[in-house]
N, C-alpha and C positions, 0 to 999 in steps of 0.2 A: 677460694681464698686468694688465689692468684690474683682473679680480677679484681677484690676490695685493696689488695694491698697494694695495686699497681696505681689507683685511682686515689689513697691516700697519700701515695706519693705525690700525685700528679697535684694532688691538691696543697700541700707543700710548695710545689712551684709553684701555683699559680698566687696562693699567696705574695710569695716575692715578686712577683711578676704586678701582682696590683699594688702594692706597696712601693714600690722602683717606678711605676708611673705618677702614682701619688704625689709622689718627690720630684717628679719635672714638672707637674703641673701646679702644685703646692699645694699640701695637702690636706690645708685648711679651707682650700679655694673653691666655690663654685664651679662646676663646670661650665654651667649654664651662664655666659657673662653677657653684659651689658649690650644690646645691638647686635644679642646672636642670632642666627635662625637655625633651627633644630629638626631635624627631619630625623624622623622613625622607621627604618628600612628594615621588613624584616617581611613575616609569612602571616599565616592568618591568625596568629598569636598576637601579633604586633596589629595586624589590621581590627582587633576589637578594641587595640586602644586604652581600658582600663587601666593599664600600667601607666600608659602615656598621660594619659587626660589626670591620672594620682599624679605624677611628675611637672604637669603644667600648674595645677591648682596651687602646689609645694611651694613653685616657685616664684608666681605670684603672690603672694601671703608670703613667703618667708623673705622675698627679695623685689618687693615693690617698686624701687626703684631703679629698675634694671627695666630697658625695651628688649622682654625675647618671644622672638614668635616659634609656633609649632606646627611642625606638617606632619602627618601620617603619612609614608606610602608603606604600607603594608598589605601583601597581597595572598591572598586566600593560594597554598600548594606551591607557594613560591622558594627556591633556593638559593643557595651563595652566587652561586650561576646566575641565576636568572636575578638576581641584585644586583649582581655587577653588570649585568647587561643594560640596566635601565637608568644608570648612575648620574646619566646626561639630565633624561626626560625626568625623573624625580626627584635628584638630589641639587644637580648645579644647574639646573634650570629656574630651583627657586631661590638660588643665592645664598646655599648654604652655608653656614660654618661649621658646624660640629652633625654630624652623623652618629645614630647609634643602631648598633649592628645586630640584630639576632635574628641567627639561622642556624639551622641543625637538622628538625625532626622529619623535614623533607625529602632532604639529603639524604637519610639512609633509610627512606620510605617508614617511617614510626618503627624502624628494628629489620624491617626484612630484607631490605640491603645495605646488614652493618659488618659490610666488607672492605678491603684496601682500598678496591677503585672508588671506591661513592664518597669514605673515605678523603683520599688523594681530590675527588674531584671539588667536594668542598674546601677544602685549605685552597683549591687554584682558587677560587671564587672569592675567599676570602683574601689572597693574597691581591687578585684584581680589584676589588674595590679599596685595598689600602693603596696600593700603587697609584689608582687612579685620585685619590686625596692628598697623596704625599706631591704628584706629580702638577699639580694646579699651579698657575702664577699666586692664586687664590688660594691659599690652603685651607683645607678640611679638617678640621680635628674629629679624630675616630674615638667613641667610645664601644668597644668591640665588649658584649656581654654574651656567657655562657649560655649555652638554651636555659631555661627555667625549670623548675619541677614543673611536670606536667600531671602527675598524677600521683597517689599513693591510695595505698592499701591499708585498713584496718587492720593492725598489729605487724605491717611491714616493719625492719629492723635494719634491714641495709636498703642502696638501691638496687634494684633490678637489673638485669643486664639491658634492656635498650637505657637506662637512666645510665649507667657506667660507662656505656659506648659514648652517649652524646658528650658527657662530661668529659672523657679523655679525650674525644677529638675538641671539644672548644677549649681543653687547655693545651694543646699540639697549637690551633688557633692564634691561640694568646702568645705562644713563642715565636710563633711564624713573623705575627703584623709587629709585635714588640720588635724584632731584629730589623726588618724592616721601615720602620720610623716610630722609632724609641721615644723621640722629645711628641709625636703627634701624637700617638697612637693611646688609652687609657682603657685597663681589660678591667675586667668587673665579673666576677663569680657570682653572680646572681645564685647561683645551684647551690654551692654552700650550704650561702644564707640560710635560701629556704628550706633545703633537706634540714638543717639545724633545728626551727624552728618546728615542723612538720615532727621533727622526732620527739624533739624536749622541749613539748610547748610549756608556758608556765604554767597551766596548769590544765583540770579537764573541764571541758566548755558544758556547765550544765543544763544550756539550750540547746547543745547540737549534737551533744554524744560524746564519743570518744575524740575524732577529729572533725574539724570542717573541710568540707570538701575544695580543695586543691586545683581538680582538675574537673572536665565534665563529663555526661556519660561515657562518651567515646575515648576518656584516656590521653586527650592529647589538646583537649582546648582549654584553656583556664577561666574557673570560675573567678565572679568579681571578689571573692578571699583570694583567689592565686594572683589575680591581678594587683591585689594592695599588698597582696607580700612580696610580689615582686619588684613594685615601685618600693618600698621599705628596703629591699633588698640592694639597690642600686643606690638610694640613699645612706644605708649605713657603709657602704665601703666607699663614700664620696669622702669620708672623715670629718664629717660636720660637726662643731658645738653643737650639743646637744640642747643649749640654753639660746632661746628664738628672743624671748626680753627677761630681764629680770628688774626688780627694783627693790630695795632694802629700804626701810622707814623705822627713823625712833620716835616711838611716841610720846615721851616726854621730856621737852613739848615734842609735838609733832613736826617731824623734819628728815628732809632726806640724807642717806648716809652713803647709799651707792646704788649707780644703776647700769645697766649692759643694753643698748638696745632701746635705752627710754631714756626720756626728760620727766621729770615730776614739777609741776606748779601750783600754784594757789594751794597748799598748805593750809588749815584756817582749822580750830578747835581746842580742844584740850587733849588727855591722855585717853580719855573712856569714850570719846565721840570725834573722830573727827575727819576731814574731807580732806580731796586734794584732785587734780588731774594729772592724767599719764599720757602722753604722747609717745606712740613704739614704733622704733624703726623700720619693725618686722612682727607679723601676728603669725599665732597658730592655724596651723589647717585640722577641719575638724570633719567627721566623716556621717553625719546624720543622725537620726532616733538610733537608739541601742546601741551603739557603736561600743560603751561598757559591756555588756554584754555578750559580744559580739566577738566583734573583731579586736579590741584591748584585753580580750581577755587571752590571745594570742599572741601579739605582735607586741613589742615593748617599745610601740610609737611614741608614747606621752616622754618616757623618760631617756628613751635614745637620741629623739629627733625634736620633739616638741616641747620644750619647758618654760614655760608663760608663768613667770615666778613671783608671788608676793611675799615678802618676809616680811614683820611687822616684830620690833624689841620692845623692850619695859614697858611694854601692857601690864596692868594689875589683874592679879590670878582673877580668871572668869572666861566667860564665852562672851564670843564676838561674833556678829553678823558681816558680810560683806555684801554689800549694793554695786552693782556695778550701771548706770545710769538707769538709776528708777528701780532696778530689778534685784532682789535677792535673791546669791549665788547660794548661799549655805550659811550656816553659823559652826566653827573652829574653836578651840581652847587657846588661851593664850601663848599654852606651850607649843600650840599648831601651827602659830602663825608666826612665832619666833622661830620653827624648825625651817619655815617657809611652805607655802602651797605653790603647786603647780594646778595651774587654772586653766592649759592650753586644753584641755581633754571638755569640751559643751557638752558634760554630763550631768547638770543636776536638772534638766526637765528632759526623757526620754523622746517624748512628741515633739518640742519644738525649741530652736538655739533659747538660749537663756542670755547670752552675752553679744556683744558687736563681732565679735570677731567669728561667733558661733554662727550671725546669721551672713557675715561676710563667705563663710565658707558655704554654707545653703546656697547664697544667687550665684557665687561662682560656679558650682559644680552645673547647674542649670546650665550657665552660660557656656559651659566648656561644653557641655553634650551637647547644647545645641550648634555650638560652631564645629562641632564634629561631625553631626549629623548634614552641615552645612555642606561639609570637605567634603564628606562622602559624596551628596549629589553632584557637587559641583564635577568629582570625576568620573560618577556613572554620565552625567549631560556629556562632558568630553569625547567619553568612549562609546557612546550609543546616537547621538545626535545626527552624527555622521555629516552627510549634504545640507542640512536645514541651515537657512542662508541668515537666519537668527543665532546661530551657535556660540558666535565671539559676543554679540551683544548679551548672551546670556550670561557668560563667561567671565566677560566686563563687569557684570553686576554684580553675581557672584562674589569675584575677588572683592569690590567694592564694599558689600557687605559684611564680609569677611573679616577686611579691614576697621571699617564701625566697632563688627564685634569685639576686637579685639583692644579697642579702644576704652568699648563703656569695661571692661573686665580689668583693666589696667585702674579705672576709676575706680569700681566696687574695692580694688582690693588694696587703694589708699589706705593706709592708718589715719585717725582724727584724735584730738585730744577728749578723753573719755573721763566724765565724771565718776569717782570712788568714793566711798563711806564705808569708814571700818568703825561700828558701833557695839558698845557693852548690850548684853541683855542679859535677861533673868535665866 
Protein backbone atom coordinates (compact mmCIF):
# COMPACT_ATOMS: atom_id res chain seq x y z
CA UNK A 1 0.00 0.00 0.00
CA UNK A 2 2.88 2.10 0.74
CA UNK A 3 4.19 1.78 -2.77
CA UNK A 4 0.65 2.67 -4.69
CA UNK A 5 0.20 5.61 -2.38
CA UNK A 6 3.56 6.92 -2.78
CA UNK A 7 3.16 6.75 -6.76
CA UNK A 8 -0.37 8.38 -6.41
CA UNK A 9 1.37 11.10 -4.98
CA UNK A 10 4.01 11.27 -7.21
CA UNK A 11 1.41 11.45 -9.81
CA UNK A 12 -0.23 14.52 -8.39
CA UNK A 13 3.10 16.18 -8.90
CA UNK A 14 3.73 15.27 -11.85
CA UNK A 15 0.50 16.49 -13.02
CA UNK A 16 1.58 20.05 -12.01
CA UNK A 17 4.60 19.61 -13.24
CA UNK A 18 3.02 19.05 -16.84
CA UNK A 19 0.52 21.59 -16.48
CA UNK A 20 3.30 24.35 -15.25
CA UNK A 21 5.16 23.48 -18.61
CA UNK A 22 2.21 23.75 -20.53
CA UNK A 23 1.84 27.22 -19.50
CA UNK A 24 5.47 28.25 -20.64
CA UNK A 25 5.12 26.83 -23.58
CA UNK A 26 1.38 27.62 -24.31
CA UNK A 27 -0.73 25.29 -23.82
CA UNK A 28 -2.78 25.21 -26.78
CA UNK A 29 0.69 25.20 -28.78
CA UNK A 30 2.22 22.60 -30.76
CA UNK A 31 5.37 21.43 -29.68
CA UNK A 32 6.30 20.37 -32.88
CA UNK A 33 6.84 24.11 -34.70
CA UNK A 34 7.53 25.40 -37.73
CA UNK A 35 11.51 24.53 -39.13
CA UNK A 36 11.94 22.30 -36.14
CA UNK A 37 14.01 19.10 -36.20
CA UNK A 38 12.94 16.61 -33.78
CA UNK A 39 15.06 13.84 -32.76
CA UNK A 40 13.92 10.65 -30.68
CA UNK A 41 16.60 9.70 -28.09
CA UNK A 42 15.69 7.03 -26.14
CA UNK A 43 16.31 2.76 -26.04
CA UNK A 44 15.06 0.10 -28.10
CA UNK A 45 11.50 1.25 -27.27
CA UNK A 46 12.11 4.42 -28.92
CA UNK A 47 14.31 2.66 -31.80
CA UNK A 48 11.01 0.70 -33.14
CA UNK A 49 9.74 4.01 -33.71
CA UNK A 50 5.75 3.22 -33.84
CA UNK A 51 5.30 5.96 -31.50
CA UNK A 52 7.38 8.22 -33.32
CA UNK A 53 6.38 7.47 -36.89
CA UNK A 54 2.10 7.88 -35.04
CA UNK A 55 3.67 11.49 -33.94
CA UNK A 56 5.22 12.31 -37.43
CA UNK A 57 2.19 11.08 -39.58
CA UNK A 58 -0.07 13.47 -36.67
CA UNK A 59 1.83 16.10 -37.68
CA UNK A 60 1.88 16.15 -41.03
CA UNK A 61 -1.98 15.89 -41.59
CA UNK A 62 -2.77 17.92 -38.58
CA UNK A 63 -0.12 20.70 -39.32
CA UNK A 64 0.70 20.71 -42.96
CA UNK A 65 1.96 23.87 -43.06
CA UNK A 66 4.61 23.68 -40.82
CA UNK A 67 8.58 22.22 -42.29
CA UNK A 68 9.37 19.62 -39.26
CA UNK A 69 11.79 16.99 -39.80
CA UNK A 70 12.23 13.66 -37.73
CA UNK A 71 15.18 11.68 -36.62
CA UNK A 72 15.13 8.49 -34.58
CA UNK A 73 18.29 7.78 -32.63
CA UNK A 74 17.05 5.23 -30.49
CA UNK A 75 19.19 2.40 -29.50
CA UNK A 76 18.55 -1.15 -28.59
CA UNK A 77 19.81 -1.53 -24.32
CA UNK A 78 20.68 1.99 -24.26
CA UNK A 79 20.34 4.40 -20.94
CA UNK A 80 20.27 8.05 -19.67
CA UNK A 81 23.99 7.55 -19.65
CA UNK A 82 24.60 6.24 -22.55
CA UNK A 83 22.10 9.30 -24.28
CA UNK A 84 23.88 11.77 -22.75
CA UNK A 85 26.87 10.47 -24.08
CA UNK A 86 25.93 10.49 -27.61
CA UNK A 87 24.05 14.01 -27.55
CA UNK A 88 26.94 15.58 -29.89
CA UNK A 89 26.77 12.60 -32.56
CA UNK A 90 22.78 12.23 -32.55
CA UNK A 91 21.11 15.05 -31.42
CA UNK A 92 23.34 18.55 -32.30
CA UNK A 93 24.90 16.98 -34.93
CA UNK A 94 21.70 16.94 -36.93
CA UNK A 95 20.70 20.43 -35.89
CA UNK A 96 18.31 19.88 -33.51
CA UNK A 97 15.71 21.78 -31.71
CA UNK A 98 13.44 19.88 -29.66
CA UNK A 99 14.58 16.46 -28.11
CA UNK A 100 12.32 13.87 -26.73
CA UNK A 101 13.59 11.84 -23.93
CA UNK A 102 12.76 8.26 -22.95
CA UNK A 103 14.75 6.14 -20.77
CA UNK A 104 14.18 4.17 -17.74
CA UNK A 105 13.79 0.20 -18.22
CA UNK A 106 17.55 -0.14 -18.79
CA UNK A 107 18.43 1.86 -16.17
CA UNK A 108 17.36 -0.52 -13.61
CA UNK A 109 17.83 -3.64 -15.81
CA UNK A 110 13.74 -4.33 -16.53
CA UNK A 111 13.42 -4.34 -12.23
CA UNK A 112 16.68 -6.04 -11.16
CA UNK A 113 18.54 -3.23 -10.38
CA UNK A 114 15.59 -1.00 -9.02
CA UNK A 115 17.98 0.42 -6.34
CA UNK A 116 19.44 4.01 -5.19
CA UNK A 117 22.60 3.77 -7.42
CA UNK A 118 21.05 2.84 -10.78
CA UNK A 119 18.39 5.06 -9.52
CA UNK A 120 20.80 8.24 -8.75
CA UNK A 121 22.66 7.08 -11.94
CA UNK A 122 19.84 7.83 -14.20
CA UNK A 123 18.59 11.30 -13.01
CA UNK A 124 22.80 12.14 -13.53
CA UNK A 125 21.97 11.02 -17.12
CA UNK A 126 18.98 12.83 -17.31
CA UNK A 127 20.33 15.76 -15.64
CA UNK A 128 23.35 15.57 -18.44
CA UNK A 129 21.41 15.72 -21.24
CA UNK A 130 19.14 18.80 -19.99
CA UNK A 131 22.22 20.57 -19.06
CA UNK A 132 23.64 19.88 -22.18
CA UNK A 133 20.28 21.50 -24.19
CA UNK A 134 19.98 24.36 -21.74
CA UNK A 135 23.75 25.05 -22.19
CA UNK A 136 23.86 25.48 -26.36
CA UNK A 137 24.26 28.96 -27.90
CA UNK A 138 21.58 26.87 -29.88
CA UNK A 139 18.96 25.78 -27.60
CA UNK A 140 17.28 22.38 -27.33
CA UNK A 141 13.78 22.23 -26.11
CA UNK A 142 13.34 18.88 -24.00
CA UNK A 143 10.28 17.04 -24.16
CA UNK A 144 11.41 14.55 -21.18
CA UNK A 145 8.41 11.60 -21.24
CA UNK A 146 7.91 8.95 -18.36
CA UNK A 147 8.88 5.30 -19.58
CA UNK A 148 5.64 4.03 -21.09
CA UNK A 149 3.41 0.98 -20.00
CA UNK A 150 5.37 -1.66 -21.03
CA UNK A 151 3.29 -4.44 -20.30
CA UNK A 152 0.19 -5.61 -18.38
CA UNK A 153 -1.47 -8.58 -17.14
CA UNK A 154 -5.00 -9.98 -17.71
CA UNK A 155 -6.99 -8.75 -14.56
CA UNK A 156 -3.86 -6.55 -13.32
CA UNK A 157 -5.51 -3.67 -10.99
CA UNK A 158 -2.58 -1.72 -9.95
CA UNK A 159 1.01 -1.53 -11.43
CA UNK A 160 3.60 -3.73 -10.53
CA UNK A 161 6.51 -2.99 -8.72
CA UNK A 162 9.11 -2.71 -11.67
CA UNK A 163 5.90 -0.29 -13.30
CA UNK A 164 5.94 1.83 -9.87
CA UNK A 165 9.76 2.00 -9.67
CA UNK A 166 9.99 3.34 -13.40
CA UNK A 167 7.09 5.88 -12.74
CA UNK A 168 8.54 7.31 -9.49
CA UNK A 169 11.96 7.61 -10.83
CA UNK A 170 10.56 9.43 -14.16
CA UNK A 171 8.70 11.79 -11.97
CA UNK A 172 11.97 12.29 -9.44
CA UNK A 173 13.11 13.08 -13.51
CA UNK A 174 10.48 15.55 -14.26
CA UNK A 175 11.41 17.49 -10.98
CA UNK A 176 15.15 17.34 -11.46
CA UNK A 177 15.13 18.83 -15.48
CA UNK A 178 11.87 21.08 -14.67
CA UNK A 179 14.30 22.91 -11.81
CA UNK A 180 16.84 23.01 -13.99
CA UNK A 181 15.37 24.76 -17.19
CA UNK A 182 11.78 25.43 -16.39
CA UNK A 183 10.95 27.73 -19.54
CA UNK A 184 12.98 24.58 -21.86
CA UNK A 185 12.17 21.68 -20.43
CA UNK A 186 8.22 19.96 -21.21
CA UNK A 187 7.48 16.52 -18.96
CA UNK A 188 4.77 14.38 -20.37
CA UNK A 189 3.29 11.30 -18.21
CA UNK A 190 3.04 9.08 -21.00
CA UNK A 191 2.41 6.25 -17.87
CA UNK A 192 -0.66 7.86 -16.78
CA UNK A 193 -2.15 7.92 -19.77
CA UNK A 194 -1.74 4.63 -20.65
CA UNK A 195 -2.18 2.70 -17.19
CA UNK A 196 -5.75 4.82 -17.60
CA UNK A 197 -6.65 3.49 -20.54
CA UNK A 198 -5.23 -0.26 -20.09
CA UNK A 199 -7.45 -0.26 -16.88
CA UNK A 200 -10.78 1.59 -17.90
CA UNK A 201 -10.79 0.94 -21.54
CA UNK A 202 -14.20 2.06 -23.00
CA UNK A 203 -15.05 -0.95 -23.37
CA UNK A 204 -14.31 -4.86 -23.94
CA UNK A 205 -12.65 -5.39 -27.36
CA UNK A 206 -14.86 -8.16 -28.95
CA UNK A 207 -12.01 -9.21 -31.34
CA UNK A 208 -9.20 -9.45 -29.00
CA UNK A 209 -10.52 -10.47 -25.64
CA UNK A 210 -10.39 -8.81 -22.56
CA UNK A 211 -7.31 -6.53 -23.34
CA UNK A 212 -5.09 -5.92 -26.34
CA UNK A 213 -1.76 -6.56 -25.96
CA UNK A 214 0.32 -3.47 -24.58
CA UNK A 215 3.52 -4.93 -24.42
CA UNK A 216 5.26 -8.05 -26.25
CA UNK A 217 6.16 -11.38 -25.26
CA UNK A 218 9.16 -10.40 -23.33
CA UNK A 219 7.29 -7.70 -21.14
CA UNK A 220 9.16 -5.01 -22.04
CA UNK A 221 8.87 -4.00 -25.95
CA UNK A 222 5.65 -2.46 -27.10
CA UNK A 223 3.37 -3.70 -29.33
CA UNK A 224 2.05 -1.51 -32.51
CA UNK A 225 -1.32 -0.87 -29.81
CA UNK A 226 1.35 0.22 -27.05
CA UNK A 227 3.02 2.09 -29.66
CA UNK A 228 -0.37 4.20 -30.74
CA UNK A 229 -1.26 4.58 -27.12
CA UNK A 230 1.60 5.87 -26.47
CA UNK A 231 1.71 8.50 -29.26
CA UNK A 232 -2.20 9.19 -28.02
CA UNK A 233 -0.67 9.50 -24.98
CA UNK A 234 1.82 12.31 -25.61
CA UNK A 235 -0.71 13.99 -27.71
CA UNK A 236 -3.40 14.28 -25.24
CA UNK A 237 -1.16 15.96 -22.45
CA UNK A 238 0.15 18.32 -25.56
CA UNK A 239 -3.50 20.13 -24.79
CA UNK A 240 -4.67 20.14 -28.33
CA UNK A 241 -8.32 21.06 -29.81
CA UNK A 242 -9.72 18.25 -30.08
CA UNK A 243 -11.50 19.71 -33.39
CA UNK A 244 -8.75 19.21 -36.59
CA UNK A 245 -11.65 21.21 -39.08
CA UNK A 246 -15.13 21.74 -38.61
CA UNK A 247 -17.73 23.45 -40.80
CA UNK A 248 -21.56 24.32 -39.95
CA UNK A 249 -23.97 24.71 -43.11
CA UNK A 250 -27.80 25.94 -43.29
CA UNK A 251 -29.44 24.45 -45.77
CA UNK A 252 -32.14 26.67 -46.48
CA UNK A 253 -30.89 27.74 -48.84
CA UNK A 254 -27.75 26.23 -48.58
CA UNK A 255 -25.03 28.54 -46.97
CA UNK A 256 -22.25 28.69 -44.70
CA UNK A 257 -22.74 29.55 -41.03
CA UNK A 258 -19.24 28.88 -39.44
CA UNK A 259 -16.19 27.13 -39.91
CA UNK A 260 -12.70 26.27 -37.84
CA UNK A 261 -9.93 25.08 -39.91
CA UNK A 262 -11.88 25.45 -43.42
CA UNK A 263 -13.12 27.69 -46.21
CA UNK A 264 -16.45 26.46 -47.81
CA UNK A 265 -17.24 27.45 -51.58
CA UNK A 266 -19.30 26.95 -54.45
CA UNK A 267 -22.58 26.45 -52.54
CA UNK A 268 -25.11 25.61 -55.40
CA UNK A 269 -28.66 23.55 -54.85
CA UNK A 270 -31.53 23.72 -52.81
CA UNK A 271 -32.58 22.23 -49.17
CA UNK A 272 -32.98 18.40 -50.17
CA UNK A 273 -29.87 18.20 -52.64
CA UNK A 274 -27.12 20.15 -52.60
CA UNK A 275 -23.21 20.76 -53.17
CA UNK A 276 -20.40 22.66 -52.13
CA UNK A 277 -16.36 22.45 -51.65
CA UNK A 278 -14.22 22.49 -48.44
CA UNK A 279 -10.84 23.47 -48.21
CA UNK A 280 -9.10 22.47 -44.52
CA UNK A 281 -6.30 23.74 -43.11
CA UNK A 282 -5.55 20.52 -41.26
CA UNK A 283 -7.07 16.75 -41.99
CA UNK A 284 -7.50 13.82 -39.89
CA UNK A 285 -4.86 10.92 -39.42
CA UNK A 286 -6.40 7.64 -39.88
CA UNK A 287 -4.92 4.37 -38.97
CA UNK A 288 -5.87 1.59 -41.63
CA UNK A 289 -8.70 -1.45 -42.26
CA UNK A 290 -10.40 -2.10 -38.92
CA UNK A 291 -9.08 0.52 -36.89
CA UNK A 292 -13.12 0.63 -35.60
CA UNK A 293 -12.57 -2.39 -34.42
CA UNK A 294 -9.50 -2.28 -33.25
CA UNK A 295 -7.84 0.10 -32.00
CA UNK A 296 -11.11 3.00 -31.58
CA UNK A 297 -12.53 0.66 -29.76
CA UNK A 298 -9.80 1.55 -27.05
CA UNK A 299 -8.26 4.81 -27.42
CA UNK A 300 -10.76 7.79 -27.71
CA UNK A 301 -8.63 9.18 -30.75
CA UNK A 302 -11.63 10.29 -32.96
CA UNK A 303 -13.02 12.57 -30.23
CA UNK A 304 -10.02 13.61 -28.14
CA UNK A 305 -7.66 14.29 -30.92
CA UNK A 306 -9.39 14.05 -34.31
CA UNK A 307 -12.73 15.76 -35.13
CA UNK A 308 -13.26 16.34 -38.91
CA UNK A 309 -16.91 17.91 -38.22
CA UNK A 310 -19.87 18.19 -40.58
CA UNK A 311 -23.01 19.80 -39.14
CA UNK A 312 -25.67 20.36 -41.64
CA UNK A 313 -29.38 22.74 -39.94
CA UNK A 314 -32.97 22.91 -41.43
CA UNK A 315 -32.88 19.83 -43.29
CA UNK A 316 -36.39 18.55 -43.80
CA UNK A 317 -37.15 15.41 -41.51
CA UNK A 318 -35.54 12.43 -43.49
CA UNK A 319 -32.24 10.66 -44.26
CA UNK A 320 -29.43 12.13 -46.17
CA UNK A 321 -26.54 10.56 -48.10
CA UNK A 322 -22.95 12.13 -47.94
CA UNK A 323 -20.52 11.93 -51.07
CA UNK A 324 -17.46 12.99 -50.50
CA UNK A 325 -15.82 13.31 -54.20
CA UNK A 326 -17.62 10.55 -56.06
CA UNK A 327 -17.77 8.32 -53.16
CA UNK A 328 -20.60 7.50 -50.44
CA UNK A 329 -19.51 8.04 -46.78
CA UNK A 330 -22.87 6.71 -45.19
CA UNK A 331 -26.53 7.96 -45.21
CA UNK A 332 -27.36 10.09 -41.31
CA UNK A 333 -30.96 11.43 -40.25
CA UNK A 334 -31.39 14.74 -40.37
CA UNK A 335 -31.39 15.09 -36.63
CA UNK A 336 -27.67 13.43 -37.26
CA UNK A 337 -26.36 15.83 -39.31
CA UNK A 338 -27.78 18.81 -37.27
CA UNK A 339 -26.07 17.04 -34.07
CA UNK A 340 -22.89 17.18 -36.32
CA UNK A 341 -20.66 14.09 -37.69
CA UNK A 342 -17.38 13.59 -36.99
CA UNK A 343 -15.92 12.11 -40.24
CA UNK A 344 -12.10 12.11 -39.12
CA UNK A 345 -12.34 8.20 -38.22
CA UNK A 346 -12.03 6.37 -42.54
CA UNK A 347 -14.49 3.82 -41.28
CA UNK A 348 -17.09 3.17 -43.45
CA UNK A 349 -15.16 0.65 -45.87
CA UNK A 350 -12.88 -1.82 -43.55
CA UNK A 351 -10.46 -2.86 -46.63
CA UNK A 352 -9.95 0.40 -48.16
CA UNK A 353 -9.86 4.60 -47.23
CA UNK A 354 -13.26 5.76 -48.48
CA UNK A 355 -12.39 9.63 -48.24
CA UNK A 356 -9.02 11.79 -49.38
CA UNK A 357 -8.01 12.42 -46.28
CA UNK A 358 -8.51 8.35 -45.42
CA UNK A 359 -6.16 7.62 -48.40
CA UNK A 360 -3.75 10.63 -47.45
CA UNK A 361 -3.14 8.85 -44.36
CA UNK A 362 -2.53 5.22 -46.28
CA UNK A 363 0.54 6.80 -48.54
CA UNK A 364 1.83 8.59 -45.69
CA UNK A 365 2.19 5.84 -43.29
CA UNK A 366 4.00 3.93 -46.31
CA UNK A 367 6.03 6.82 -46.84
CA UNK A 368 7.11 7.32 -43.09
CA UNK A 369 7.99 3.37 -42.76
CA UNK A 370 9.83 3.62 -45.71
CA UNK A 371 11.85 6.72 -44.69
CA UNK A 372 12.37 4.89 -41.45
CA UNK A 373 13.50 1.99 -42.80
CA UNK A 374 15.66 4.46 -44.83
CA UNK A 375 17.21 5.93 -41.37
CA UNK A 376 17.71 2.81 -40.26
CA UNK A 377 20.21 1.67 -43.02
CA UNK A 378 21.60 4.82 -43.62
CA UNK A 379 23.03 4.23 -39.84
CA UNK A 380 23.66 0.45 -39.94
CA UNK A 381 26.12 1.81 -43.69
CA UNK A 382 27.60 4.37 -40.99
CA UNK A 383 28.47 1.91 -38.46
CA UNK A 384 29.38 -1.18 -40.27
CA UNK A 385 30.94 0.41 -43.64
CA UNK A 386 33.89 1.19 -41.73
CA UNK A 387 37.22 1.81 -44.58
CA UNK A 388 34.99 1.37 -47.91
CA UNK A 389 36.26 4.45 -49.68
CA UNK A 390 32.41 4.69 -51.11
CA UNK A 391 31.02 5.32 -47.44
CA UNK A 392 30.43 9.25 -47.57
CA UNK A 393 29.17 8.85 -51.30
CA UNK A 394 26.84 6.49 -49.80
CA UNK A 395 25.89 8.70 -47.05
CA UNK A 396 25.58 11.63 -49.45
CA UNK A 397 22.87 9.83 -51.09
CA UNK A 398 21.18 8.54 -48.41
CA UNK A 399 20.63 11.93 -46.73
CA UNK A 400 19.76 13.09 -50.32
CA UNK A 401 17.12 10.74 -50.54
CA UNK A 402 15.91 11.30 -47.42
CA UNK A 403 15.57 14.75 -48.14
CA UNK A 404 13.12 13.84 -51.59
CA UNK A 405 11.33 11.71 -49.03
CA UNK A 406 10.45 14.08 -46.95
CA UNK A 407 9.55 16.36 -49.42
CA UNK A 408 6.91 14.18 -51.68
CA UNK A 409 5.31 13.43 -47.84
CA UNK A 410 4.96 17.25 -47.16
CA UNK A 411 3.11 17.00 -50.65
CA UNK A 412 0.86 13.98 -50.06
CA UNK A 413 -0.27 15.58 -46.90
CA UNK A 414 -1.46 19.07 -48.52
CA UNK A 415 -5.24 19.70 -48.02
CA UNK A 416 -7.02 20.30 -51.63
CA UNK A 417 -10.39 21.74 -52.07
CA UNK A 418 -12.65 18.57 -52.04
CA UNK A 419 -16.07 18.17 -53.70
CA UNK A 420 -19.37 17.43 -51.14
CA UNK A 421 -22.96 16.29 -51.65
CA UNK A 422 -25.37 16.16 -48.84
CA UNK A 423 -28.56 14.54 -50.60
CA UNK A 424 -32.20 13.47 -49.40
CA UNK A 425 -32.96 9.73 -50.08
CA UNK A 426 -35.61 7.22 -49.65
Amino acid sequence: MRGITTLIRGMLVAAVLVLGSRAAHGQADYPFRDNDVVVFLGDSNTAGAGFAKTLELYTLLRYPARDVKFYNAGIGGDTATGGAARMQRDVFDHDATVVVVTFGINDILWGAYADAAHRQAFLDGIRDIVIACRDRAHLVRVILNSYPLTNGSVGQTEPNPTQQYLQAMSLDAFALATSLAPTLVQTNDVFSVMWDVFLNGRKTNPIWGDRPAIGGADGVHLSDFGHKLWAYAMLKNFGLSPIVSSITLGAAPPRSLATTNATVASLSGNATNFSFTRKDTALPINFGGFQAGTLLLWINFSSDLNQYVLKVTELATGNYAVDVEGRTLGTWSSTQLAAGLNLGPDVFDPWWPSTPWGGKSLALTGMTEARHELQVDGGLAQSFLGADPNANTIASQLNTINQRMIAVQRDVAQPYAMHFTVRKVP
